[in-house]
N, C-alpha and C positions, 0 to 999 in steps of 0.2 A: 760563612754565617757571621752575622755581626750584631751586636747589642748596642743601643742609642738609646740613653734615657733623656727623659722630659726635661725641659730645662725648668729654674727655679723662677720662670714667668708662669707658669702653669697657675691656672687660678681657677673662681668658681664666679661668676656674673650673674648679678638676681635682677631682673625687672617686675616692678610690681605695679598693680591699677586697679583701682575699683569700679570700674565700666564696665568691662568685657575682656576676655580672654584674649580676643585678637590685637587689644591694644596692652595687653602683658605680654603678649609674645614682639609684638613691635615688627619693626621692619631696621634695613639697613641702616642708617642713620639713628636709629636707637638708642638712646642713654640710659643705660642700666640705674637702678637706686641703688646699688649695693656691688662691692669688688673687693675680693681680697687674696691675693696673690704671694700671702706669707706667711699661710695658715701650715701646718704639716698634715693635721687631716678635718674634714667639714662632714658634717651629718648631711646636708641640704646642697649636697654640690650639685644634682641633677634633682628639681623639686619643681612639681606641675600642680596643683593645689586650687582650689577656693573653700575661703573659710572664714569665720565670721571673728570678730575680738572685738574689743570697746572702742576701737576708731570706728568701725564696720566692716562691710563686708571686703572681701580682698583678692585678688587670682595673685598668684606668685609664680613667674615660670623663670628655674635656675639653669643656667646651663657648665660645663666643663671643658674649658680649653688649654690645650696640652699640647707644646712648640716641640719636635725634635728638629735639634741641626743635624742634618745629614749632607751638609758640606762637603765633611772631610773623609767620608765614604765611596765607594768608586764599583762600578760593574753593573753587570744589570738583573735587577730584583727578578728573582723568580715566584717568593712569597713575603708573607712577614703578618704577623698577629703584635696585635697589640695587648701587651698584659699590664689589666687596670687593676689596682687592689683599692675592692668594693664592696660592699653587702645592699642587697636590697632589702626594705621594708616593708611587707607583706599588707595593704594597704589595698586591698580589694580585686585580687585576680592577677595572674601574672600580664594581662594586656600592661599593668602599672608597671611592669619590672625590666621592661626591654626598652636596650639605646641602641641609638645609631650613630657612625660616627661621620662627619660631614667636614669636608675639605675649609678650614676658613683661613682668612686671612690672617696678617700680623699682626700681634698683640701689639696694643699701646698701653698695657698696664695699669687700666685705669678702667672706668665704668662705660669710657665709650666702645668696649670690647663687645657687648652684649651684641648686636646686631651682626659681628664676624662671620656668622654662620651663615648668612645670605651674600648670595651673588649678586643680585641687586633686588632691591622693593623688598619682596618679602618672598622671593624665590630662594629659597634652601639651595645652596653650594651644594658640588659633586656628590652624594652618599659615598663614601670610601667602605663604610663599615655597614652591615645588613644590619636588620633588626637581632638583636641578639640577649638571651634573658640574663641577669646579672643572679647569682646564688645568694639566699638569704645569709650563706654562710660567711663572713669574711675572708677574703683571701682573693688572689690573684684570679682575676677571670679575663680569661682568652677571648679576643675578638678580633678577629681575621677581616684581614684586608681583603677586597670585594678587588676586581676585575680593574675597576675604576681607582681602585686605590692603590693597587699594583702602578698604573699609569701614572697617577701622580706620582707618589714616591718616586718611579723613575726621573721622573721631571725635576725634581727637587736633589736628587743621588749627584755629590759633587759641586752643587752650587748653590742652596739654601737650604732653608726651615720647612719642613712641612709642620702645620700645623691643624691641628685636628679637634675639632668641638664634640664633645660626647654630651648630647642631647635626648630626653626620654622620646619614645616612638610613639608612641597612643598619642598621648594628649598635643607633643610638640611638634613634631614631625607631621604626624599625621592629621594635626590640627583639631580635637576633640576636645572640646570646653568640658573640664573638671566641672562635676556639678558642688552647687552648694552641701558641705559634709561629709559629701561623699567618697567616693575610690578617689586616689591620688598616687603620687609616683613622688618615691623620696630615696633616693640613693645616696649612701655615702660612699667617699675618694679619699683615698691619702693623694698626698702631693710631695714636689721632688724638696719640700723644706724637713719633710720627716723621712724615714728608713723604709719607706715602701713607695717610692717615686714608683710611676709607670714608665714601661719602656716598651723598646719596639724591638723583636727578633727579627732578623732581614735575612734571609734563604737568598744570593745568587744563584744564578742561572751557571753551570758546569760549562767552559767551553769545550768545545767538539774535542775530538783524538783524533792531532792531525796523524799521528803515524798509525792506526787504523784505519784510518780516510782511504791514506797514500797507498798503506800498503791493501786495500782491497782494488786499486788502479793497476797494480801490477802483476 
């Protein structure tokens, strides 16, 4: 078993629009309004939203991406959860309170990180992570690597970064335009700048007993 924490590029990427949802959520090529990758904890690090204020009206969709080097790591995964320390915001039914975590690319630490989360256009990268509900309570919440995220992680075990976007399910993933006022999805994150980084627990795979093997051959 091995622990790998997030590295101190981990950040929270906001795009904002006052058109429509689908061009707050954007596509690959996306320039975020907003990045900050130095914070130790954010209220609005996953935040799906429409809401009115003196400029007008607004969608805000915020997402969470969180690099672990697993370079220098070696064998092959048999499980691993990722433990996010988070609370959800009770903001209209728990459909608002579940993420999912989706394979993205490398950070460039900057605002053009926001579209990482797609493979291309506006196709969502591998789900690693299933939809999973975040506890109003603060603290460490588990979210377990999916089938697919086992696979990467292997891909990545010995020779890079996996890096992982925690994005809300309902409204982002799932694509359901926040109505005006209404339910919205607001999760807070610490990050690896404060004392509650996220990390990854990584379960190997046991190899065989060769001298049980052998000796049921003889």
């Amino acid at each position: 078993m091995a622990t790998v924490y997030a590295g101190t590029g981990d950040s929270y990427v906001r795009n904002t629009s006052p058109s429509s949802w689908e061009a707050a959520q954007g596509d690959e090529d996306t320039t975020g309004t907003s990045q900050n990758s130095g914070m130790s904890s954010y209220n609005f690090t996953i935040y799906n939203a429409y809401s009115g204020g003196r400029g007008g009206n607004t969608y805000f969709c915020s997402r969470g991406f969180f690099p672990f080097d697993v370079s220098g790591e070696s064998g092959t995964v048999d499980s691993a959860t990722l433990s996010l320390y988070a609370d959800y915001f009770n903001t209209g039914g728990e459909a608002g309170g579940n993420v999912v975590g989706i394979e993205s690319t490398a950070l460039a630490d900057n605002t053009s990180d926001f579209g990482n989360c797609y493979s291309s256009g506006t196709t969502f990268g591998t789900k690693l992570i299933d939809a999973t509900l975040i506890s109003q309570t603060a603290g460490f919440q588990s979210l377990t690597l999916n089938s697919a995220g086992i696979t990467a992680l292997n891909s990545a075990i010995g020779s890079a970064t996996i890096t992982i976007g925690i994005i809300g399910n309902y409204y982002d993933y799932l694509g359901n335009s926040p109505s005006l006022g209404g339910a919205y999805t607001k999760i807070r994150t610490d990050f690896a700048n404060g004392s509650n980084d996220a990390y990854l627990t990584i379960t190997y795979a046991t190899a065989a007993d060769n001298a049980t093997f052998f000796g049921a051959n003889f």
